[in-house]
VEXLO-998378 format. One line per field, with one value per residue (C-alpha): residue number from 1; x, y, z. Coordinates in pm, 1 decimal. Layout:
<lotors>
n = (NUM;...)
east = (X;...)
north = (Y;...)
up = (Z;...)
</lotors>
This chain:
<lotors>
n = (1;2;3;4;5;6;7;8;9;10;11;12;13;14;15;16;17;18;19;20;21;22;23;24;25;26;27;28;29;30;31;32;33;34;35;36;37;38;39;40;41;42;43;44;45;46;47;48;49;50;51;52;53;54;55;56;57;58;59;60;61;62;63;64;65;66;67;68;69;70;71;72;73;74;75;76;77;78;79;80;81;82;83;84;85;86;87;88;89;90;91;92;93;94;95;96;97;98;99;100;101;102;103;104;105;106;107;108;109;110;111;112;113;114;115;116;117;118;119;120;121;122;123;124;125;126;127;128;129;130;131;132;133;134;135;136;137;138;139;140;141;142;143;144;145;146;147;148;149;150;151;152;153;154;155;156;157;158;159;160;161;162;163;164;165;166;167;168;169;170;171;172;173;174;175;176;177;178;179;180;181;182;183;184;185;186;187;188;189;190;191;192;193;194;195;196;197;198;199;200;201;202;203;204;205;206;207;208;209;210;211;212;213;214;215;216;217;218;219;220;221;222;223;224;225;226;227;228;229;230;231;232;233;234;235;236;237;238;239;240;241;242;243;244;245;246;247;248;249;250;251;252;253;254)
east = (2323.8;2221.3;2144.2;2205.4;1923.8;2070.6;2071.8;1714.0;1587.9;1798.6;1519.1;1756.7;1573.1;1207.9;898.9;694.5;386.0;348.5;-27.7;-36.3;388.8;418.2;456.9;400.0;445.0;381.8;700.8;900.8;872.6;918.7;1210.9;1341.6;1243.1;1424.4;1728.5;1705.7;1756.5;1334.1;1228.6;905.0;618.5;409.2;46.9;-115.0;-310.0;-61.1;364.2;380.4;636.7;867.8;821.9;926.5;1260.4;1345.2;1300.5;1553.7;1697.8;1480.7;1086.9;777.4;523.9;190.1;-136.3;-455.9;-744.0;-745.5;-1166.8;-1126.4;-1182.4;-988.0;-693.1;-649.6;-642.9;-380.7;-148.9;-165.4;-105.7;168.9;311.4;310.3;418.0;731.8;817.7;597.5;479.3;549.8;673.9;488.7;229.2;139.9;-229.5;-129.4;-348.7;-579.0;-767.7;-885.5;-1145.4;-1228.1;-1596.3;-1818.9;-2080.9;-2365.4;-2149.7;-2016.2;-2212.5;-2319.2;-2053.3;-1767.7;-1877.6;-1903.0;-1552.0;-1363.3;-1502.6;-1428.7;-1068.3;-979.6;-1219.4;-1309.1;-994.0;-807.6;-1042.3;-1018.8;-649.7;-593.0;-835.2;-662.3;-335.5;-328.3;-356.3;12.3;135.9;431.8;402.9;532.7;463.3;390.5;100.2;88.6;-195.3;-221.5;-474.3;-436.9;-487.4;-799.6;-961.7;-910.8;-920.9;-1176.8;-1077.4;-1285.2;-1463.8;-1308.8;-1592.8;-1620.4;-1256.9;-1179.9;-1508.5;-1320.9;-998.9;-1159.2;-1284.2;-974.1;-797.0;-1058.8;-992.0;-635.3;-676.7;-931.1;-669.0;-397.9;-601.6;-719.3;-381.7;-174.9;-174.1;46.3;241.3;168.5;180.7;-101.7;-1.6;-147.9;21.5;-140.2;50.9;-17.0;-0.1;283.7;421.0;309.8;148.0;-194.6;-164.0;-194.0;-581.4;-716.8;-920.8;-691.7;-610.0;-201.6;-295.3;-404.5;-168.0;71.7;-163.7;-285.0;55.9;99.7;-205.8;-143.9;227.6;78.8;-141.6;142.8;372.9;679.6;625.6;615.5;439.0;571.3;829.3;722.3;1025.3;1000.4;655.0;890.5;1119.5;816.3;692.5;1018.5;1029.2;642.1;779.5;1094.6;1217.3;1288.2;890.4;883.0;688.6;469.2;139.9;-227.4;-106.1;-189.9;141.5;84.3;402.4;222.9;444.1;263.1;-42.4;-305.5;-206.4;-477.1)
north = (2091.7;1987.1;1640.5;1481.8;1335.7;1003.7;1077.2;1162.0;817.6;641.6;501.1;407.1;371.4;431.8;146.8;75.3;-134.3;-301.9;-462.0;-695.8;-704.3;-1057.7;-1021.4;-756.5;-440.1;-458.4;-713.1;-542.4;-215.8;-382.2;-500.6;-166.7;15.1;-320.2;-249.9;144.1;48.6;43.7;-225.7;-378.2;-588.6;-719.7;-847.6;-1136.9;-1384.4;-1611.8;-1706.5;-1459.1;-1551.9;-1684.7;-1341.0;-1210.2;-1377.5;-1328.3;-967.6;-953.3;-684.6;-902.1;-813.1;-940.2;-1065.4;-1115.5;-1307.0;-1112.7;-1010.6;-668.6;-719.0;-847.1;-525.9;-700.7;-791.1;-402.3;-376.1;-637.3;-495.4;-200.2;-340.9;-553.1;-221.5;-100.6;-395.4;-457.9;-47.2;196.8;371.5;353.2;613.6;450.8;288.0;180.4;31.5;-203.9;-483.8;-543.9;-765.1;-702.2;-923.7;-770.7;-815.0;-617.3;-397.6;-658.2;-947.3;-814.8;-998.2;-866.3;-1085.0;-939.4;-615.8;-697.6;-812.3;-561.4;-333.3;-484.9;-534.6;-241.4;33.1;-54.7;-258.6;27.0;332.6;82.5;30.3;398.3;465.4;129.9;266.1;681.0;632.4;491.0;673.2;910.3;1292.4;1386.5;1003.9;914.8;726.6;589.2;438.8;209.7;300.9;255.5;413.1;303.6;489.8;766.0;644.0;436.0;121.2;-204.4;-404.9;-232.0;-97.4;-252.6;-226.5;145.7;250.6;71.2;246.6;560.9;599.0;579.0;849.6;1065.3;917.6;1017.1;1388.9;1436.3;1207.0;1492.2;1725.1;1588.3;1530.5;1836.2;1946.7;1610.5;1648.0;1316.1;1343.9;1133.8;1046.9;834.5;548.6;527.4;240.0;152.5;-176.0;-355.8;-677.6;-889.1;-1183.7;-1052.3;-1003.5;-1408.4;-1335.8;-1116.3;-1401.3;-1414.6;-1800.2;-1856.4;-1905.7;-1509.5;-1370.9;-1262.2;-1070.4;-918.8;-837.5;-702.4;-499.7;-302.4;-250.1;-102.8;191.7;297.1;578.6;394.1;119.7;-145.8;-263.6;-122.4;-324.9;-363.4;-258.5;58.2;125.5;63.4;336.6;545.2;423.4;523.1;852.6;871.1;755.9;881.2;1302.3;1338.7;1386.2;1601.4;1908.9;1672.1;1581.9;1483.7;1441.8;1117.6;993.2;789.5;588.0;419.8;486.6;797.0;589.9;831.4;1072.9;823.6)
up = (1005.4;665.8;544.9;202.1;70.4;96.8;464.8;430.0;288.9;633.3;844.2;1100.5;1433.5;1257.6;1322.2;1009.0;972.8;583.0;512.0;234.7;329.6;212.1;-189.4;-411.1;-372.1;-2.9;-0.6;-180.7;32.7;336.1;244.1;111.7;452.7;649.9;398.2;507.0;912.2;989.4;1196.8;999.9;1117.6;793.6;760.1;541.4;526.9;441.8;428.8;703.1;918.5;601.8;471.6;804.6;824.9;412.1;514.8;787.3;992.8;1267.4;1078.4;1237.2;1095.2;1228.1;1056.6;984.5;769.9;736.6;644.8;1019.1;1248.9;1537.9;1364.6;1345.6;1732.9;1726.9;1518.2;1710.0;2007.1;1868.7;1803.5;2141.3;2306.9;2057.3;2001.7;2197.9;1891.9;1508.0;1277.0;921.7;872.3;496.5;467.5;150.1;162.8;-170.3;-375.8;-733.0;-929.7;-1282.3;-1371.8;-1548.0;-1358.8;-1485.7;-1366.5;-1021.8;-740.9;-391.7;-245.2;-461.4;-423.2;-34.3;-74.6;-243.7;-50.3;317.4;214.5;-27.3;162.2;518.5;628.0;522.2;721.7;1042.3;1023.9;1000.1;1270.7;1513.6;1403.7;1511.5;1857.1;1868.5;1569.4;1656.4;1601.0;1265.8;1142.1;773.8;652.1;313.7;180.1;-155.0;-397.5;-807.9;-1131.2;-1150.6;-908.2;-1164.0;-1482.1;-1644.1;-1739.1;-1828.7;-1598.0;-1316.7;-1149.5;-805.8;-765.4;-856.8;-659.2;-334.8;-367.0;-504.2;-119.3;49.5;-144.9;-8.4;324.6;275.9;216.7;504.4;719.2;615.6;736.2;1045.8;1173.1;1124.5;1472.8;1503.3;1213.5;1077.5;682.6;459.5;128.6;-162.7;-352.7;-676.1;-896.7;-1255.9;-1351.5;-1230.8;-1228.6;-925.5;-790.8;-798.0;-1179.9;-1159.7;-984.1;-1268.3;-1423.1;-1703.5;-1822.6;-1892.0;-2221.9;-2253.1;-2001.4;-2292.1;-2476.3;-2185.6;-2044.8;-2406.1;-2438.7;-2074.6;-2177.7;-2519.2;-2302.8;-2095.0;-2206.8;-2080.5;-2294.6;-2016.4;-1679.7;-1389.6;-1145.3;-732.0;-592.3;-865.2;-614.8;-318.7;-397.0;-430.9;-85.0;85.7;-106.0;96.7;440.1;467.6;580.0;161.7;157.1;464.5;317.8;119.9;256.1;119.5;-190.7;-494.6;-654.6;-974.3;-1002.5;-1364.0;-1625.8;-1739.7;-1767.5;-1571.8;-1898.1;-2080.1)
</lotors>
C-alpha cells in the first residue's frame, strides 16, 4: 500500500531522544516530533522538566551534561526502562565561544571539544545498543565546520569531527538499517546567538552583517531546522543515509 508523504512524516508510536531539547533548535524539534505522535525525552543542563511539560504529548525530560560520560548511560537506560528501545536519537547539544586562534585557551578548547565532539561520539556509542533496527540518527553540526569563518576555529574543528563520525556511523550500521545523517544549520535565530560575546549594543550590526552573507537575505528560523530534523528522522528520508544537509540559507555557497 502506498503512503502519502504526509503519512510519511507521522511518528506515531516512534521514541526519540533530543540533546540540547530545551531551546533552540533542539526545542523546537522536539516539539515538532511530540506534535508528529513521537514520544520525546530531552536533555539539558537546565529548565528541563518545564521544557518537558511545554512539549507535551507526555515528554520526559531528564538533566545531564553530555561532556559527562555517565549521563550517556543514563539516558540510555532511561530509554529502556520507559520504551524498550528508541527509533531517533538526535545528538544536539552545543556550545560556541568565538575567539580567535591566538585568543582560544586550553580550557575553551577543552570545552568545545568535550561538549561539541566527545559528548556527541559517547552518546552515539551509549545510545546503539538500544537503538531499533532501521532507526535514524541525526547529529547537529554547522556551517562552519565547512566554511571558514572568523574566529571560529575551536568551534568548527569540534563539529568538523563529528560529521566524520557520522559517515563512518552510516557505514558501520547498515547491517541494522539504522540511517546517519548530518544537520548542518547556518546561522539561525536562537538563544545561543545571545553567548557569542557580542554586547546588545552590537547585536544589530551583527545580526545585520550575517543576514548580509546569506543568499536568502536573512538568519535562519529553529523550527525551519526542525522541519529539516523530521525530514532526517522520519520514513520521507528512508533511502537517505550518511549524508550533510545545510539548511543555511544558501550560505555554504560562500
Amino acid at each position: 500500500m502506498m503512503h502519502s508523504p504526509f503519512e510519511m512524516r507521522d511518528l506515531t508510536g516512534k521514541t526519540a531522544v533530543v540533546t540540547g531539547g530545551t531551546s533552540g533548535i533542539g526545542r523546537a524539534t522536539a516539539e515538532l516530533f511530540a506534535s508528529q505522535g513521537a514520544r520525546v525525552i530531552v536533555t539539558g543542563r537546565r529548565h528541563v522538566d518545564q521544557a518537558a511539560r511545554e512539549i507535551g504529548n507526555d515528554a520526559i525530560g531528564l538533566t545531564g551534561d553530555v561532556a559527562d560520560i555517565a549521563h550517556h548511560k543514563a539516558v540510555a537506560s532511561l530509554v529502556k526502562e520507559k520504551f524498550g528501545s528508541l527509533d531517533i536519537y538526535m545528538a544536539n547539544a552545543g556550545i560556541i565561544n568565538l575567539s580567535p586562534t591566538l585568543d582560544v585557551s586550553v580550557e575553551d578548547y577543552d570545552r568545545h571539544f568535550a561538549t561539541n565532539t566527545r559528548g556527541v561520539f559517547f552518546g552515539v556509542q551509549a545510545i546503539i545498543p538500544v537503538m531499533r533496527d532501521g532507526g535514524s540518527i541525526i547529529v547537529t553540526s554547522s556551517l562552519a565546520a565547512t566554511r571558514p569563518l572568523d574566529a571560529h576555529a575551536a568551534y568548527a574543528g569540534s563539529k568538523a569531527a563529528v560529521s566524520a563520525f557520522a559517515r563512518n556511523w552510516a557505514k558501520e550500521l547498515q547491517s541494522r538499517r539504522i540511517r546517519v545523517n548530518v544537520l548542518s544549520p547556518g546561522p539561525v535565530h536562537t538563544p545561543i546567538v545571545g553567548k557569542l560575546g557580542v554586547t546588545e549594543a552590537d547585536k544589530p550590526a551583527f545580526l545585520g552583517l550575517m543576514a548580509s552573507m546569506i543568499p536568502a537575505g536573512r538568519l535562519g528560523e529553529a523550527h525551519e531546522l526542525a522541519q529539516a530534523a523530521m525530514f532526517l528522522a522520519s520514513d520521507a528520508s528512508s533511502f537517505v543515509n550518511g549524508i550533510e544537509l545545510h539548511v543555511d540559507g544558501g550560505m555554504s555557497l560562500g
